[in-house]
Every structure is written in C-alpha cells, then in structure tokens.
C-alpha positions in Angstrom: 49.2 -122.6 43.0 45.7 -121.8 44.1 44.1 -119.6 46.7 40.8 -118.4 47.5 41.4 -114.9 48.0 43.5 -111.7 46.5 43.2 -110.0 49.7 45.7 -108.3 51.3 43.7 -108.8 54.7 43.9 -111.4 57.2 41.1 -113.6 56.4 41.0 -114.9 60.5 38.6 -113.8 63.0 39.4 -111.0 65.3 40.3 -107.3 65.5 43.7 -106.5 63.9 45.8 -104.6 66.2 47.3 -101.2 64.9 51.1 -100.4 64.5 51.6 -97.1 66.3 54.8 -96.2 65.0 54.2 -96.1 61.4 50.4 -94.5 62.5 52.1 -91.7 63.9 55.1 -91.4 61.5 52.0 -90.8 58.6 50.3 -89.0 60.4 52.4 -86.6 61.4 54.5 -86.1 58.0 50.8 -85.9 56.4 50.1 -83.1 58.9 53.5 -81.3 58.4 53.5 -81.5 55.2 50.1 -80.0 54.2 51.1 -76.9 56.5 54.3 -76.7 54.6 52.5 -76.9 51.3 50.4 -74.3 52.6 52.7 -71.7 53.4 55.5 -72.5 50.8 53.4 -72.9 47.9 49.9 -72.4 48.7 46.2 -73.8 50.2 45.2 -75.9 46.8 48.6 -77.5 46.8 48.1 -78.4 50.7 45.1 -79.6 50.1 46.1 -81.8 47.1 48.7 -83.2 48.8 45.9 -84.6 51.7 43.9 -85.5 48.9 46.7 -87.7 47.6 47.3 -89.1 51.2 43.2 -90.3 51.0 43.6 -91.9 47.5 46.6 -94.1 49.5 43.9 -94.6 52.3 41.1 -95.2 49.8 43.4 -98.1 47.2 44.8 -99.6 50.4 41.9 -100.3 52.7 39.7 -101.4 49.2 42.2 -103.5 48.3 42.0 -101.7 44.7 44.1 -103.3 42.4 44.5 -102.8 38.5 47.1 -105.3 38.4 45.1 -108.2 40.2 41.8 -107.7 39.0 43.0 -108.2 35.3 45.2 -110.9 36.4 42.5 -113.1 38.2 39.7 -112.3 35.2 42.3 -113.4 32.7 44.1 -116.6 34.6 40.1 -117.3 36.5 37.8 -115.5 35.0 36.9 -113.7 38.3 35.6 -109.9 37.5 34.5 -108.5 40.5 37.5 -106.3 40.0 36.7 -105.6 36.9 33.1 -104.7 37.1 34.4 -102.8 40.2 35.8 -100.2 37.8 33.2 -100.1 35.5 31.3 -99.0 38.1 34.1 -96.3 39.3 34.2 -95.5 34.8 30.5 -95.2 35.0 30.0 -92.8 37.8 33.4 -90.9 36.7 32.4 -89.9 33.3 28.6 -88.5 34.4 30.6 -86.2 37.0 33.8 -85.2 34.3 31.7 -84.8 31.0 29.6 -82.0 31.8 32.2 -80.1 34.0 34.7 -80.6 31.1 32.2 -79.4 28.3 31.6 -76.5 30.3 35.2 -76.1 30.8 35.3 -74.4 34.5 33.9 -76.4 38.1 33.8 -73.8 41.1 35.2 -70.8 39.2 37.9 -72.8 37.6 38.8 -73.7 34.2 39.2 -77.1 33.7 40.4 -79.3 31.1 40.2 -83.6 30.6 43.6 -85.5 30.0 43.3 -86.0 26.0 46.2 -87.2 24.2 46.8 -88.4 20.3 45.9 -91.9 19.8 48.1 -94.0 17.7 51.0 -96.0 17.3 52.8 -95.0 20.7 49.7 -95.7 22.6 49.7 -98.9 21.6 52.9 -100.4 21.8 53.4 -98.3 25.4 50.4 -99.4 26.7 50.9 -103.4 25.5 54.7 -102.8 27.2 52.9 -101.2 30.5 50.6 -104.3 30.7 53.3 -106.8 30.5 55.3 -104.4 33.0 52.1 -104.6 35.4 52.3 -108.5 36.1 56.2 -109.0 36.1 56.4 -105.5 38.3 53.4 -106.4 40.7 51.8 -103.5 40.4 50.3 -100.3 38.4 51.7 -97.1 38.8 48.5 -96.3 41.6 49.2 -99.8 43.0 53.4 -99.4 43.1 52.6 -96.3 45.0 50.2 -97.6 47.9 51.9 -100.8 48.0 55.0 -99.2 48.7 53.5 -97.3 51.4 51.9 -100.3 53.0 55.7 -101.6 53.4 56.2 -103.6 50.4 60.1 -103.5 49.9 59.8 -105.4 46.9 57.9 -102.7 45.1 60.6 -100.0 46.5 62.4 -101.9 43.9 59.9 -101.9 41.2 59.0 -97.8 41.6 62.8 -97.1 41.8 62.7 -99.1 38.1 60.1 -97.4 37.2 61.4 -94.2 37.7 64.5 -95.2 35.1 62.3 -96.3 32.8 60.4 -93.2 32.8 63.4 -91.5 31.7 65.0 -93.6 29.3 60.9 -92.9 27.5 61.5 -89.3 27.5 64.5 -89.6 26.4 63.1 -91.3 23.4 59.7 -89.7 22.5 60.5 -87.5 20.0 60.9 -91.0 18.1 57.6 -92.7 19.0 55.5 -89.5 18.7 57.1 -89.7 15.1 54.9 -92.6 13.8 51.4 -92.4 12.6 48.8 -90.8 15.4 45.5 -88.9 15.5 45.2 -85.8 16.7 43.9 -85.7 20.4 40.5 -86.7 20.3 37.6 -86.2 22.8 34.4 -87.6 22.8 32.4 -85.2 24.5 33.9 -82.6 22.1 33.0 -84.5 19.1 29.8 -86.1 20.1 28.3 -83.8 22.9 28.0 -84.5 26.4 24.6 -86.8 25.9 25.6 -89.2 23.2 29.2 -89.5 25.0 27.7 -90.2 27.9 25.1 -93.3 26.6 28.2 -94.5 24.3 30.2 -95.1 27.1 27.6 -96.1 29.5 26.7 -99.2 27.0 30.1 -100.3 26.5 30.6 -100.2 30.6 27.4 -102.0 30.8 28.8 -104.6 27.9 32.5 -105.6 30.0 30.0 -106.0 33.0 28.1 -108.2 31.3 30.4 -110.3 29.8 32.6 -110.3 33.0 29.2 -112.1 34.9 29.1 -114.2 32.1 32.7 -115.7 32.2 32.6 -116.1 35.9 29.5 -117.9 35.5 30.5 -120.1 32.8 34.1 -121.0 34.8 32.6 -121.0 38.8 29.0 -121.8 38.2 28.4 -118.7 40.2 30.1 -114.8 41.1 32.9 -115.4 43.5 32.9 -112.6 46.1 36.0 -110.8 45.9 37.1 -111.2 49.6 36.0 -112.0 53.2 35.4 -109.0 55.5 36.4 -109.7 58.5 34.9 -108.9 61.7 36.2 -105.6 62.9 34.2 -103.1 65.4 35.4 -100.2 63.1 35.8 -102.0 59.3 35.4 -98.2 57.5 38.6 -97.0 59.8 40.5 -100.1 59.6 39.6 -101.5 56.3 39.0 -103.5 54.4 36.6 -101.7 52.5 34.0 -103.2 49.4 35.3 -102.9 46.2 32.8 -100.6 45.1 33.5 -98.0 48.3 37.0 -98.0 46.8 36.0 -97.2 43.0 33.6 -94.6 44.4 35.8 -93.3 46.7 38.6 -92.5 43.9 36.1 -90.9 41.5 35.4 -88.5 43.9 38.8 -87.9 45.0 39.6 -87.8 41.3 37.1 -84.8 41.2 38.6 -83.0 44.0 41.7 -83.3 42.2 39.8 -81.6 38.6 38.1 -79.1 41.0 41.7 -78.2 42.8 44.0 -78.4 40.3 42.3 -77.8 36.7 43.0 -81.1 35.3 42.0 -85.2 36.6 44.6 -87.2 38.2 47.6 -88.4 37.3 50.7 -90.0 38.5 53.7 -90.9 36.5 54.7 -87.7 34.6 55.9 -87.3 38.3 58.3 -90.6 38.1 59.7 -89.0 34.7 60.1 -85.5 36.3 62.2 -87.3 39.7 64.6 -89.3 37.2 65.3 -86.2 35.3 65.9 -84.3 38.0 68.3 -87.3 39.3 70.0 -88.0 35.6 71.0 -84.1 35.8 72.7 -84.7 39.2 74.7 -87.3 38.1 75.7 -84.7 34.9 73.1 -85.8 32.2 71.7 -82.6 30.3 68.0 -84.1 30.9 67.1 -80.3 30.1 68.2 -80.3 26.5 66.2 -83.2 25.5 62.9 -82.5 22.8 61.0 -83.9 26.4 62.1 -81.5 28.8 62.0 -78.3 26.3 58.7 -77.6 26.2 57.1 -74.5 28.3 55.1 -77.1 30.6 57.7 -79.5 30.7 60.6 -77.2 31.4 59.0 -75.2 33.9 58.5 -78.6 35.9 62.4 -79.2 35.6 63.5 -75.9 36.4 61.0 -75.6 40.0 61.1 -77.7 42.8 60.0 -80.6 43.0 57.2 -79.7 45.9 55.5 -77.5 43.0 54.7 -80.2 41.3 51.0 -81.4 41.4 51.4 -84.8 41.1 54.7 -85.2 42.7 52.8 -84.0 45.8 49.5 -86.3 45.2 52.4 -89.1 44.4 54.0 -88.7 48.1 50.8 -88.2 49.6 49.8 -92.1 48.0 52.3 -93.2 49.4 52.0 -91.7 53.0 48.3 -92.5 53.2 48.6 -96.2 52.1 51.0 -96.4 55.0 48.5 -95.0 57.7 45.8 -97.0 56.1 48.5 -100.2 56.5 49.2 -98.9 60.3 45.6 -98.9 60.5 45.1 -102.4 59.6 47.7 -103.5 62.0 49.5 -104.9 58.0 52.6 -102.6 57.9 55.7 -105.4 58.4 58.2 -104.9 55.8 59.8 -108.3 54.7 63.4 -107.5 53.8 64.3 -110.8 52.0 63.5 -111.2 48.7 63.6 -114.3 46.0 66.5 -113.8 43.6 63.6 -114.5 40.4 61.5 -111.8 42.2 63.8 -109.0 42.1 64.5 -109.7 38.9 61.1 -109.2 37.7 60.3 -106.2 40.0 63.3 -104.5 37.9 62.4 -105.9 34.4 58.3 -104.7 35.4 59.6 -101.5 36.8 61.5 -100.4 33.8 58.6 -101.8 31.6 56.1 -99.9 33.3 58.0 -96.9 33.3 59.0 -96.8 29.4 55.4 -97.7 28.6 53.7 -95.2 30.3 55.6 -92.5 28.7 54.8 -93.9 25.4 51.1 -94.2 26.1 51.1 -90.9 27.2 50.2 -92.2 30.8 49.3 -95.4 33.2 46.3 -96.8 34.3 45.5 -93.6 36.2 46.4 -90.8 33.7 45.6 -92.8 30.3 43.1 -95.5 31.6 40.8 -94.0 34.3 41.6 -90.3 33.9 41.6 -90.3 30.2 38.5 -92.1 29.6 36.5 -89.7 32.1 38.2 -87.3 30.3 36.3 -88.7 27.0 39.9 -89.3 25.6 40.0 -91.9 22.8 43.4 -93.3 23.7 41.8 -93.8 26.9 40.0 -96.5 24.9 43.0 -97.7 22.7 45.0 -98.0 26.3 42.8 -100.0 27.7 42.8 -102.7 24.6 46.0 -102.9 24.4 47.2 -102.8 28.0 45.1 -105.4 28.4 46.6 -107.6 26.4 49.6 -106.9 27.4 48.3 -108.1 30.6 47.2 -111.3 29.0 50.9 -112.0 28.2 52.5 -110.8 31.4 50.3 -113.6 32.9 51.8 -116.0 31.3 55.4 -114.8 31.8 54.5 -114.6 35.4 55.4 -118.9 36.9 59.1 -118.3 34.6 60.2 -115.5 37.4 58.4 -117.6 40.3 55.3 -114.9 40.6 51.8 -116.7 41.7 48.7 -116.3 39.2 46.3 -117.0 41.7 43.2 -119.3 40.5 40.3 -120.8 43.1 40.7 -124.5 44.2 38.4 -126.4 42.3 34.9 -126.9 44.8 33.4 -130.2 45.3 29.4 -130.4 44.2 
C-alpha cells in the first residue's frame, strides 16, 4: 500500500467545518472539571488537569505521533518525525537539567523520572515497541486518538489497561534480574557535560535521519500538506516542530506544578487495579501496590491522582482539538484482523511499560530530560521493537505506509 501522507487532516482545499456537539461537550467537561478539581482537591490539580487537556490539543492538531514517525523512518526512511523529537529532546533537556540539578523551579522541589536500567527495561521496552505498531498507537497517542473518536483505540487503551495490571502483578519478578541502580546523567556528569553529551547524540539521529531520507527520496519529504485554513493555529494542523515545542513546555508546566515531568501510564496500572479489586482481586496485597507511594494511590480516589487527571484531560482536549478540525466521526465497524491486533497491542503495550518502568512519555521523553539512563536503553530497545512490529503489521491487515515511487 502506498500513500503520500501520515496525516490525519484532509489534504483538500477549503475550511473544515467544526462539530459543535463534541466542541461543547469538551469544552464544557474541561471547564467543569477544572472547577471541581479546584475545589475538591486543589488549584495545582485544576490546573494540571487543563494542562493535560492542552497536551490532547497540542498531539492532535500536530499530528504528533511516536508510533508513525518510527514506523515511516523504518518501513521509508522518512524522519521528519523523528528529527521532530530531537528537536522537542533538545530544547527539553536545556529547560529540565538545570531545574533538576538545582532541585526546586518556582519554590518547588523538583525531581527527574530516573529509574534502574537493566534487564526489565529492555525486554519491556522491546515488548512496548512491538505493542506500538500492532496497538496503533503510544500510550500519548492511545490517549489523543481516542479522544479524537477513534473507537478502535477505545479497544487498544481498554487492553492496555489489563496489561498494565497483569505487569504489576508481575514485577517483583522482572525487577529481580540484573539492573543498575537509577542513574542520572546530570548527577553524574554535571549539568554542562550532560547537556553537550546529549546535544551531540540528538544532533547525530538528526543527521543520520537527513541522510537516510536522502539516500531513499533523493530529497526531505515534508511531513504533510497544510491546508488552507483562515485560522490553521485554532484549527490545526499545526508543524511538527510547534507540536514538539509545545509539549516541552507543557511538560515543564507539568515539573513546575507537580514536582516531577510527565507521565501517563502508571495511571492505566492504578484504573485496572482499582477495577481487578471490584471484581474481588486483592490488587492491594501485591509487592506493586504495597509500597507508601503506590498504596496511597490505591487507597485515594482516583481524581487525586496526577496523571489520572492529566490522562482524562488528553483525552478531552484531543476531542476539542478533533471538534475543532471538523475530524471527530467515530467509525463503529471494525475489521475482525484489526481488533485483534488492537487487543494483542493493547496488552503488549501495557505489560511493557510497566516493565520498562514507563512509555514513550514517562521512560522515553520524560526520562531522558530527566537525564535518566534507561531513558537511553528505552529508546534502543523500543525501537527495535518497533522494527519488528513493522513487520508483523500486513499479517493483521495494518497499512505500513511508504511514498509511491516519483517519476524523474
């Protein structure tokens, strides 16, 4: 199959109309819900939750994709993408390292998302990268493209949200085998030499990304067609890079609000659980669950939950960026081969990220502007997990979208 675009847009001429129902529902429950927040929990966890609702905006109107921009560089060697988020790396890491080495931003302490590096990491983060392709989407990307009315991805977070479990359920196994000890760069190396070290090797996957699309196009392929609208920055879609620059900044906000960068599955694990002990499973006696953090997060409800309320505000925001676009139509029917990999994905993505200690959010962007070194190791390996979810992508009837060839 070939196609020119990844898009989600129409690439036709002309404004897009808006879907008012939807606008208003998202608007609204965004509204409602940050003056809840406000009153039943407090002003920071309000104002997360509307910071959530712009990173739905934000990776719906830029199109920003983990899932398709490692797909298309690995079946088509198209990186725009991928250079995309070196750029949102680069930019991320001068704003976190010397916030995080100081250790407060505004009057409050802050601290990265490091994690051990090891065994775990590896095989979770090869699982989430197969889990990516077959599900359709990242743990960011299940979220926003369920709230621009993707039913098939209901599917794949509901999946995901098992498969969180059934990881915690088994972690006191995999954090068993060999691991280092959390590790941070800036720690180690000090906020300069972190800083050029990871600087070089953004500038090095850049390069290299140029040179593959080069090498296979003759040229860099622009990543999509903006079409004519009379307001593009309201109605999307946005540049690649606005959408990588936008999420650095919201993950800031998130740092400066909440004491730590953002993340977004140790929410999916915390719903499950919360679900398994309804239906009579003693979630709350597992290694998991017992610590202080952990158990405090199962005991309280589920609105006191950082990134349960940054998760819902995704979702909400994707679907007022999707009313926006005039995009939100759920399709209700879906291909017998599709569902089956949106489950299969789900549950993959789900066990993987608690193995890895995170998804492409908390482990990938968060933990390597955190300075984390499994930040690093999740990014090899995820990758090439990707590289074989690719492939397994035609056997469930999934597209791997590649350019038609161009006459000279």
């Amino acid at each position: 199959m070939s196609v020119s675009s990844t898009s989600p847009f129409p690439a036709s001429p002309g404004r897009a109309g808006i879907n008012p129902a939807p606008l208003a529902v998202a608007l609204l429950l965004v509204v409602l819900g940050a003056a809840w927040l406000g009153q039943a929990v407090g002003w920071r966890q309000a104002a997360l939750y509307v910071v959530g609702a712009l990173l739905g905006l934000s990776l719906y109107h830029a199109a920003f994709g983990f899932t398709s921009a490692w797909r298309v560089f690995i079946a088509d060697g198209r990186g725009a993408g991928l250079r995309a988020q070196m750029i949102m790396l680069a930019v991320g890491v001068a704003l976190f390292f010397p916030v995080l080495a100081a250790g407060t931003l505004f009057g409050t302490p802050v601290k990265g998302l490091v994690s051990p590096a090891g065994t775990s990491v590896v095989v979770g983060a090869f699982i989430f990268g197969i889990g990516m392709q077959l599900g359709g989407g990242c743990a960011s990307g299940t979220l926003y493209t369920v709230g621009g009315g993707s039913t098939r991805m209901v599917v794949t977070l509901l999946a995901f949200i098992a498969g969180s479990v059934i990881g915690t359920a088994h972690m006191p196994f995999w954090t068993s085998l060999p691991q280092l000890k959390p590790l941070s760069l800036v720690n180690e190396l000090g906020v300069a030499p972190a800083l050029a070290l990871n600087w070089t090797v953004f500038a090095l996957v850049y390069a290299v990304t140029v040179a593959v699309e080069k090498r296979r196009h003759g040229r860099l392929v622009a990543a999509h067609v903006q079409p004519p609208h009379a307001s593009p920055w309201l109605h999307g879609p946005w540049p690649l890079v606005a959408g990588a620059l936008a999420l650095v900044v919201l993950n800031f906000a998130t740092l400066a609000l909440s004491g730590r960068p953002w993340g977004v599955t140790s929410a999916f694990a915390l719903w499950g659980a919360k679900a398994a002990a309804l239906l009579g499973i003693d979630t709350a006696s597992w290694a998991y669950w017992s610590t202080k953090a952990n158990a405090a997060a199962l005991a309280a409800p589920v609105w006191n939950d950082v990134t349960s309320v940054m998760d819902i505000g995704i979702v909400l925001g994707a679907m007022l960026a999707a009313a926006l676009a005039g995009r939100w139509a759920p399709v209700w029917r879906l291909p017998l081969r599709s569902l089956v990999a949106a489950v299969v994905g789900g549950l993959l993505l789900g066990y993987g990220a608690r193995l890895a200690y995170g998804c492409n959010i908390g482990a990938y962007f968060s933990g390597i502007v955190s300075g984390s070194l499994h930040g690093w190791l999740w990014l090899v390996a995820a990758f090439c997990g990707n590289v074989a979810g690719t492939r397994l992508r035609p056997l469930f009837g999934l597209e791997v979208e590649r350019l038609k060839p161009t006459a000279c």
